[in-house]
N, C-alpha and C positions, 0 to 999 in steps of 0.2 A: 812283723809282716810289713811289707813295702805296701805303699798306696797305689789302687787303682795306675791314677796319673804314672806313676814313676815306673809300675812295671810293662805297662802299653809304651812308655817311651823306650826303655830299652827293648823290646820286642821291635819297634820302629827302628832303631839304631843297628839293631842286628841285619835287620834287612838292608839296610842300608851298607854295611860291611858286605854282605854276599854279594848285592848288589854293584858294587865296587869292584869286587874281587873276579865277578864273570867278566864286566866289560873289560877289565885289564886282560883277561885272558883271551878275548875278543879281539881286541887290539894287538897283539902279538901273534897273533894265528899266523904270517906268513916268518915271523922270527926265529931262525935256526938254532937249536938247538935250547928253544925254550920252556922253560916249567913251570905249568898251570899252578895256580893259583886255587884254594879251597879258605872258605870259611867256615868254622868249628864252632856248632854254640855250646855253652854248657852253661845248666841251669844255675842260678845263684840264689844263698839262701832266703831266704824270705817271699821269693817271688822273683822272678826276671828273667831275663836271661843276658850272657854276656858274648860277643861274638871275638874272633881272633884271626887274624887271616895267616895260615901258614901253606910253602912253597911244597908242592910232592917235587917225588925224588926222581924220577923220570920224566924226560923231557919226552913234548907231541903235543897236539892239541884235541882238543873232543869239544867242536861245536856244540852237536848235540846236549851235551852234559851243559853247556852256560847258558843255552836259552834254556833250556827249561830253568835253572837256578834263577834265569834272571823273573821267568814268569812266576815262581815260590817266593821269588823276595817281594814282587811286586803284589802278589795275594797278601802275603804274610805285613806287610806294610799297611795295604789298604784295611786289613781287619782289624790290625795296632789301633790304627788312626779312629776307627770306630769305636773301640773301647775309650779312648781316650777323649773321643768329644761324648761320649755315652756319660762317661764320668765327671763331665763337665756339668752337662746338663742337672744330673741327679744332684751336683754338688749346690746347685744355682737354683734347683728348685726348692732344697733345703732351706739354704737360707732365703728365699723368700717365704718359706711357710713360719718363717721362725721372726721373721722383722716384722 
């Protein structure tokens, strides 16, 4: 099993892929005959997850679909980041109860 740390970071890295992956498709919203942009996560063992950004197969844009993605990445980011200074703390109170 992965640590706290290392699985809050890949949950932070994932978001960050999606997060990448709407603004690109944001950025080409006026680009003919353009294809959006999806980020895939899929769980990995021990704890985590791993993100992957692949092309769909029809071109168009769907605003609506990347602001909301962008506000999921940005929730799913800011929770990461809380487990991860969560786990910091626990880690630092430890070892102070132990020195």
């Amino acid at each position: 099993m992965n640590s706290l740390s290392s699985i809050s970071l890949s949950g932070m890295n994932a978001a960050q892929t999606s997060l990448n992956a709407s603004a690109h498709n944001v950025a080409n919203l006026a680009t003919e005959g353009f294809k959006r942009q999806e980020a895939v996560q899929t769980e990995q063992p021990g704890g985590g997850v791993n993100a992957e950004v692949r092309r769909l197969e029809t071109p168009g844009n769907a605003l609506e679909k990347d602001v909301v993605s962008q506000l999921q990445a940005k929730n799913s980011f800011i929770a990461n980041l809380a487990v991860f200074k969560t786990s910091n703390q626990m880690a630092g109170a430890l070892l102070d109860t132990k020195a």
